[in-house]
C-alpha positions in Angstrom: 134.8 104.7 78.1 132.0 102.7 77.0 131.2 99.2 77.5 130.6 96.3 75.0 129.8 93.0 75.5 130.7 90.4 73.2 128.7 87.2 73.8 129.8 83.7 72.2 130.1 80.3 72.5 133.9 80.4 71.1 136.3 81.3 72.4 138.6 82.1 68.9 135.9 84.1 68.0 135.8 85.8 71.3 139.8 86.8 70.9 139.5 88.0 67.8 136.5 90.3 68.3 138.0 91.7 71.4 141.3 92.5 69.3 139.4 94.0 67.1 137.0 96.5 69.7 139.9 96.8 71.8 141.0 99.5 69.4 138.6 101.6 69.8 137.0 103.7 72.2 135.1 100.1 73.9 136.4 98.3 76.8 135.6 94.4 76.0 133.5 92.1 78.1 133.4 88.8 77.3 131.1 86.2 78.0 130.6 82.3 76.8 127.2 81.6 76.7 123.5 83.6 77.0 123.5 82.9 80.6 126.5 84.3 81.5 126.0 87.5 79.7 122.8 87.9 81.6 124.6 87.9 84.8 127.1 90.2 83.3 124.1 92.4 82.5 122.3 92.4 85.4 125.6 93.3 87.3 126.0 96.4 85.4 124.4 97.0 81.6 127.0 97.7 79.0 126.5 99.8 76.7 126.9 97.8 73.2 126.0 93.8 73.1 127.2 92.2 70.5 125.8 88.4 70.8 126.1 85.4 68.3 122.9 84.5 66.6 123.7 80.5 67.7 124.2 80.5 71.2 124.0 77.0 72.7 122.0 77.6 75.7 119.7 80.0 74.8 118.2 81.4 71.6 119.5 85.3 70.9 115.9 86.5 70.8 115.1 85.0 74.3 118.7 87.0 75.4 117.2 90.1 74.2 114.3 89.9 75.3 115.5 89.2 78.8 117.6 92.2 78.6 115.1 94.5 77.6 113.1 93.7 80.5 116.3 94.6 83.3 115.9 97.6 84.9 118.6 99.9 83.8 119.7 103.6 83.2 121.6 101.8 80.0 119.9 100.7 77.1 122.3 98.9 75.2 122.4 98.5 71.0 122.4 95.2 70.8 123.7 93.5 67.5 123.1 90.1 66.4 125.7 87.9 64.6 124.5 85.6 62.2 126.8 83.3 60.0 124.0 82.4 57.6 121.2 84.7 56.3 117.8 83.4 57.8 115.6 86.6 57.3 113.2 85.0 59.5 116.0 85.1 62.6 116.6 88.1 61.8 113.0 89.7 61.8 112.4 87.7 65.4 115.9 89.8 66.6 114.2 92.6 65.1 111.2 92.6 67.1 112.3 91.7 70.4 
């Protein structure tokens, strides 16, 4: 079964989203902040991140960039969730 990780800062949000994967083929992985998922990462990659584009400790592009350079057989799809279009967030997710 495949992997996701869901990474944000609430824990509502959290719930909800792992009601919602939980359906589906994914086991849910939670974690509460950037740093956290990092350590969930480097543990053992999942295979989907799913991480909130407003993270309090750490700006998503920094978290991706940090997982792209783990050494892993798993490179995940990583998704960013944004409430508010910024094209320019979204660009800088884009390229890291």
């Amino acid at each position: 079964m495949k992997r996701c990780l869901f990474v944000d800062d609430s824990s509502v949000i959290r719930k909800v989203a792992k009601r919602i994967l939980g359906g589906s083929d994914f086991t849910v992985i939670e974690a509460a902040s950037g740093l956290d998922a990092i350590e969930v990462c480097a543990a053992d990659m999942p295979d989907v991140i799913v991480v909130d584009g407003g993270l309090p400790d750490m700006q998503a592009v920094d978290f991706i960039r940090r997982v792209r350079a783990m050494e892993s057989a798993v490179k995940p799809q990583i998704l960013v969730s944004l409430v508010e279009v910024d094209v320019a967030s979204i660009m800088r997710a884009k390229r890291a």
